[in-house]
C-alpha positions as CSV (number, residue, x, y, z in Angstrom):
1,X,0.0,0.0,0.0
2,X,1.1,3.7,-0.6
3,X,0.8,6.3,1.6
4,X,1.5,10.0,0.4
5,X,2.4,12.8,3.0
6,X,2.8,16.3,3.7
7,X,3.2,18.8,6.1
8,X,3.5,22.4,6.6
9,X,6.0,23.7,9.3
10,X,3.8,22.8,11.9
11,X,4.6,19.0,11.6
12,X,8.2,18.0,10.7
13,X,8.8,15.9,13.5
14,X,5.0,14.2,13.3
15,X,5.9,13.6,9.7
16,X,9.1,11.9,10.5
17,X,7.6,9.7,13.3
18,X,4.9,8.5,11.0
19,X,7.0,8.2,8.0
20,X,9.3,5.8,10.5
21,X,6.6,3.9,11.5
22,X,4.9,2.9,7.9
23,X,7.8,2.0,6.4
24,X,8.8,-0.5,9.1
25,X,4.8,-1.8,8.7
26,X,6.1,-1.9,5.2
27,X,4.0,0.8,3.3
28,X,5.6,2.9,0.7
29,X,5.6,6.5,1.8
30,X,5.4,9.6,-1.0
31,X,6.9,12.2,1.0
32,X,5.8,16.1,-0.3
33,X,6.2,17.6,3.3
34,X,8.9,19.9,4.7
35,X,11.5,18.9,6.8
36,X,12.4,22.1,8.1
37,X,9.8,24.7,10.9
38,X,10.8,27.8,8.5
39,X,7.4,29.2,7.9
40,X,5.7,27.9,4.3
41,X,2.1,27.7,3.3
42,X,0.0,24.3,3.7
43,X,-1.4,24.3,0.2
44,X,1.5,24.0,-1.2
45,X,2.1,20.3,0.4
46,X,-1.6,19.5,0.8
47,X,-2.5,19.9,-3.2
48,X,0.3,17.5,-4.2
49,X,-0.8,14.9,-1.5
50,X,-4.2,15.5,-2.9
51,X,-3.3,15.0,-6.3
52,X,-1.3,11.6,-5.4
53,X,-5.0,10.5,-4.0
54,X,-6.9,12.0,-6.6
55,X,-4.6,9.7,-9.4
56,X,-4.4,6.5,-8.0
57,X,-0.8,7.3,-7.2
58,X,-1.2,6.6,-3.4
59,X,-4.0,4.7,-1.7
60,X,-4.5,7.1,1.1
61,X,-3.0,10.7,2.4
62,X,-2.0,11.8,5.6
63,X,-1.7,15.7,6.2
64,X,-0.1,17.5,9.0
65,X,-0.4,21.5,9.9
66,X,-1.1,23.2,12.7
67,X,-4.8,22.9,13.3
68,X,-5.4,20.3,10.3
69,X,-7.8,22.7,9.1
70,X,-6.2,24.2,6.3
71,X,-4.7,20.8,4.7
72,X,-7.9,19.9,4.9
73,X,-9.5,22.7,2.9
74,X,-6.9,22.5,0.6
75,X,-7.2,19.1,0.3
76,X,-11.0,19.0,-0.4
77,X,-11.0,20.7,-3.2
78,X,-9.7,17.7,-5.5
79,X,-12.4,15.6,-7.2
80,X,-12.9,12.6,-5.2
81,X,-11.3,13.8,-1.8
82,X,-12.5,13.4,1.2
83,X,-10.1,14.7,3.8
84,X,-11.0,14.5,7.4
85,X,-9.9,16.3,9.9
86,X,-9.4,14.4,13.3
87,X,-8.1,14.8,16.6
88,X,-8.2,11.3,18.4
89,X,-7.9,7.9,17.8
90,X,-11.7,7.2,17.6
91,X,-12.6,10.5,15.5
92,X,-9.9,8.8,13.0
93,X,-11.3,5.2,12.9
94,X,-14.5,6.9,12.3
95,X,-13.7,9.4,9.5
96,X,-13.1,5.7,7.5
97,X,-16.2,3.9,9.0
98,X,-18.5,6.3,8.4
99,X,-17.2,9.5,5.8
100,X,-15.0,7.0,3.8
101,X,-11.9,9.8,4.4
102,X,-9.1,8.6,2.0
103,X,-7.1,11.4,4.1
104,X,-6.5,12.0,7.0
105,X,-5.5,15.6,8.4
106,X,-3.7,16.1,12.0
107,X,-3.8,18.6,14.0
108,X,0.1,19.4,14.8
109,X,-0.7,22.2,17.8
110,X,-3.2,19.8,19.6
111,X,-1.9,16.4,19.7
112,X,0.7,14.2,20.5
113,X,3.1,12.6,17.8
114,X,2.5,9.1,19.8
115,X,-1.4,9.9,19.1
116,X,-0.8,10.9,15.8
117,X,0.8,7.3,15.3
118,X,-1.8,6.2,16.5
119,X,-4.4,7.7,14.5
120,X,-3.1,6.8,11.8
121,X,-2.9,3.2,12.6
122,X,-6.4,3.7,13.2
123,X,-7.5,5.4,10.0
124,X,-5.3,2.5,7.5
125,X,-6.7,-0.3,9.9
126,X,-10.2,0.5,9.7
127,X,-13.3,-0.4,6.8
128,X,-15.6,1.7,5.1
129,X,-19.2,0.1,6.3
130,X,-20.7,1.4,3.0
131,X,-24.8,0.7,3.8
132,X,-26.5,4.1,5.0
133,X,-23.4,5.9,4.9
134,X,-22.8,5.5,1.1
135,X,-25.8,7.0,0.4
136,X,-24.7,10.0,2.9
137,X,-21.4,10.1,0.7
138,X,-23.1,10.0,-2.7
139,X,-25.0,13.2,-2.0
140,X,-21.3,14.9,-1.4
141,X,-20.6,16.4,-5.2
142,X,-17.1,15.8,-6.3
């Protein structure tokens, strides 16, 4: 499976921990984040994440910034896109359960990288149950 990620300078270390941690699961990260805190601007790492989804070229997206919000609005403007923003483990398992999210968007300022690791283990880990949330999702125009 490929993951793509970015982040803004909000979330080099997150990035790093959660690039660590895939590859020893054995995913195949796309890397478009920054590695440095000098100040840059989230679209410019969320589009191309985005875009990998959008594609095919990566199977999900993980985006980091500072409140996940603007990744995520970035993000949502690609056809077929469903970014979710999420701050806990169970707000993550649930973006997949019920929204279908095929990214997932941290929150930098207001969690922990071990949580964030978490999440994301949650998000990759967990099913779409399609039924009465399909129908919510088809009414979403892409």
């Amino acid at each position: 499976m490929t993951i793509s990620i970015g982040n803004d300078h909000a979330g080099p270390d997150y990035k790093k921990a959660i690039v660590k941690h895939l590859e020893e699961k054995g995913f195949t990260v796309i890397n478009h984040g920054t590695d440095t805190f000098d100040s840059v601007d989230y679209p410019d790492f969320g589009h191309p994440v985005a875009t990998d989804v959008e594609q095919g070229k990566a199977d999900f997206g993980i985006l980091i910034c500072g409140s996940g919000n603007g990744v995520a609005m970035a993000a949502n403007k690609h056809k077929g896109i469903r970014a979710a923003l999420a701050w806990t483990v169970e707000i993550s398992a649930l973006t997949r359960r019920h929204n279908n999210a095929n990214i997932l968007c941290i929150p930098a300022r207001y969690t922990a990288i071990p949580q964030a690791v978490e999440m994301v283990d949650a998000f990759l880990n967990t099913d779409f149950e399609g039924g009465r949330h399909q129908n919510r999702i088809d009414k979403i125009p892409c």
